[in-house]
C-alpha positions as CSV (number, residue, x, y, z in Angstrom):
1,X,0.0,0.0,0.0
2,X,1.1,3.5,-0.9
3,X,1.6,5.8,1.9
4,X,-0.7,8.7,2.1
5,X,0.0,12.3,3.9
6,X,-3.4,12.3,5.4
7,X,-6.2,10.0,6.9
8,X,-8.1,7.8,4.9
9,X,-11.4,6.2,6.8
10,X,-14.3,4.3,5.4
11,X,-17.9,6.2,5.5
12,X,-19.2,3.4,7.4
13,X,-16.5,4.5,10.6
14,X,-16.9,8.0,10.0
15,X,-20.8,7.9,10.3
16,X,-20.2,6.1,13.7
17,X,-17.6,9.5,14.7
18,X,-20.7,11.6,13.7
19,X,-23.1,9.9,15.5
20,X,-21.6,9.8,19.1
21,X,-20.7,13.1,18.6
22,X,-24.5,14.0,18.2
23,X,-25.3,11.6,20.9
24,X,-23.3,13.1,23.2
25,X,-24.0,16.7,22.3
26,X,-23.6,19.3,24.4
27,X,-20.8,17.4,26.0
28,X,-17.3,16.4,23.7
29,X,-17.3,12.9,22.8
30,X,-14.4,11.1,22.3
31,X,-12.6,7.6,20.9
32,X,-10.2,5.8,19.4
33,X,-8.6,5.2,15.6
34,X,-7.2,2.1,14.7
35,X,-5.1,1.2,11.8
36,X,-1.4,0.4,10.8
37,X,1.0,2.6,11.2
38,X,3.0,1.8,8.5
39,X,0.2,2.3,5.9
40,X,-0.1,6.0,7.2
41,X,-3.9,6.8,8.2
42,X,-5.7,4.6,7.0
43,X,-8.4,3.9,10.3
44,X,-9.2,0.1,10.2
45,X,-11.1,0.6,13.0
46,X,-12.7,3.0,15.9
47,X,-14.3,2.5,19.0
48,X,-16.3,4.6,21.1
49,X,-13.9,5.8,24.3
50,X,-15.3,7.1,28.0
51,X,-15.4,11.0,28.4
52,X,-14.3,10.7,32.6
53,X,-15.0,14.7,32.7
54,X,-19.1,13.9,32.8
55,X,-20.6,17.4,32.9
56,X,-17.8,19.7,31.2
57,X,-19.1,20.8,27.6
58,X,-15.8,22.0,26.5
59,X,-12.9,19.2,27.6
60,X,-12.1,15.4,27.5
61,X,-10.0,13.5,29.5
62,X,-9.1,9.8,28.6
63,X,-9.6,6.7,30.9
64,X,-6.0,5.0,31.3
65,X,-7.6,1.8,31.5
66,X,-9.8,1.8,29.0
67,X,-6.9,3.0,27.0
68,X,-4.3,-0.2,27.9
69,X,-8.0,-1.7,27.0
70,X,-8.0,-0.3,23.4
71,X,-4.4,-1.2,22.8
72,X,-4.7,-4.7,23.8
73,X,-7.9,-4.6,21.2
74,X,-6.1,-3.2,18.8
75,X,-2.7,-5.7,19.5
76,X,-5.3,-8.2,18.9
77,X,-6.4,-7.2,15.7
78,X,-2.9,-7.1,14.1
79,X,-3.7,-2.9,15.0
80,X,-2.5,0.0,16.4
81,X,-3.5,2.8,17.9
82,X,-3.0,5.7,15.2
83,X,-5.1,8.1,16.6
84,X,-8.0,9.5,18.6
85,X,-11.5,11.5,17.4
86,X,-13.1,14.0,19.8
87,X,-15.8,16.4,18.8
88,X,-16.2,20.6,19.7
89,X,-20.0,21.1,20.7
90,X,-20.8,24.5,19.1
91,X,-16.8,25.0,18.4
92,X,-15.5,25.0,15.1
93,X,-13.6,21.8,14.0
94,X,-10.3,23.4,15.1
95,X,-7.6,22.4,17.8
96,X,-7.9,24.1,21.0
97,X,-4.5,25.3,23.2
98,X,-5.7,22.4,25.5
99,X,-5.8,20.1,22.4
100,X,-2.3,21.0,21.2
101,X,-1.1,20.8,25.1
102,X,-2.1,17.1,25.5
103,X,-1.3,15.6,21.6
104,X,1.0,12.9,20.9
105,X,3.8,13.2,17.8
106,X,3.0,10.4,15.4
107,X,-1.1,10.2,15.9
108,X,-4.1,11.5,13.8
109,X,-6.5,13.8,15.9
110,X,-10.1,14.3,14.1
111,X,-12.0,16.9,15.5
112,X,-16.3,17.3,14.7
113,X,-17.8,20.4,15.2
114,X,-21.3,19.7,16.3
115,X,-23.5,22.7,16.5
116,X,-27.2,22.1,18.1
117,X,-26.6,18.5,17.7
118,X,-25.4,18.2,14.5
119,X,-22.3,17.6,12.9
120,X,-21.2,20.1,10.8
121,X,-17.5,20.1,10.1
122,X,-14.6,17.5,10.0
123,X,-10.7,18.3,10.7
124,X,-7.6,16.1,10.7
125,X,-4.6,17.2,12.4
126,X,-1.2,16.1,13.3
127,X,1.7,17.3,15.4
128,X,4.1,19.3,13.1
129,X,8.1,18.2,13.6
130,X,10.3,20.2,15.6
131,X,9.3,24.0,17.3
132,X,7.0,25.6,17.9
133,X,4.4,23.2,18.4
134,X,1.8,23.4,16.5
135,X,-1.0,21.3,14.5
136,X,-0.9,20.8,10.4
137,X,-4.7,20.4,8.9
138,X,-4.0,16.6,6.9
139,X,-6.2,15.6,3.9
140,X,-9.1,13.3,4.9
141,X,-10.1,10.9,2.0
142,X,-13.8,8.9,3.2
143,X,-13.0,5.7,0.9
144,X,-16.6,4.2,0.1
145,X,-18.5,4.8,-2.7
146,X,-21.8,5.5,-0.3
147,X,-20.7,8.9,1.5
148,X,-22.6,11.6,0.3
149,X,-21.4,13.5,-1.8
């Protein structure tokens, strides 16, 4: 497989993302991207994560054993963990200071923006090499023919 600069995820996955992120409007939801690392972004797989900050609209924070959870899913599935979806509830689909504080280098952050419970925009970002830290916006690419056009 050729490696590709952005993400790539099937329609299928990213109607999931934009579901829980509706379900869980007006609170952030929040999960998991599975794929190979070596084939760039291409998510394989997601699942739905814990937000452990019930009742804040405007943060996540990650359960550390649901997340040694995940990677022992995703170990199991031949997988990795390439990166994580969360959404901004009336907040455009753009990293926030506390999004860039917390990233990892090497891992795919997709961000919904959900105003009055719908989903209206979809981001990628990664980590950009060396100083200052910031995010770079990465092409997303929804592979099956049934996404809307």
């Amino acid at each position: 497989m050729i490696w590709w600069p952005g993400m790539r995820i099937s329609w299928r996955d990213l109607r999931q993302i934009l579901s829980h992120a509706a379900e869980t409007y007006p609170y952030e939801c929040f999960g998991f991207l599975m794929g190979r690392a070596e084939e760039g972004g291409v998510v394989c797989r997601i699942e739905r994560g814990s937000n452990t900050l019930h009742g804040q609209p405007a943060r996540f924070e990650m359960d550390p054993a649901e997340f040694i959870h995940i990677l022992d899913v995703a170990e199991n599935a031949g997988l990795e963990v390439i990166g994580f979806y969360h959404s901004h509830p009336d907040w455009p689909a753009l990293p926030s200071q506390e999004d860039l504080r917390l990233a990892w280098h090497a891992h795919y952050y997709l961000i919904v923006s959900v105003i009055d419970r719908h989903p209206s925009a979809v981001t990628v970002w990664r980590l950009a090499d060396g100083e200052p830290r910031r995010f770079l916006e990465v092409p997303l690419e929804v592979t099956d023919s049934n996404a809307p056009s």
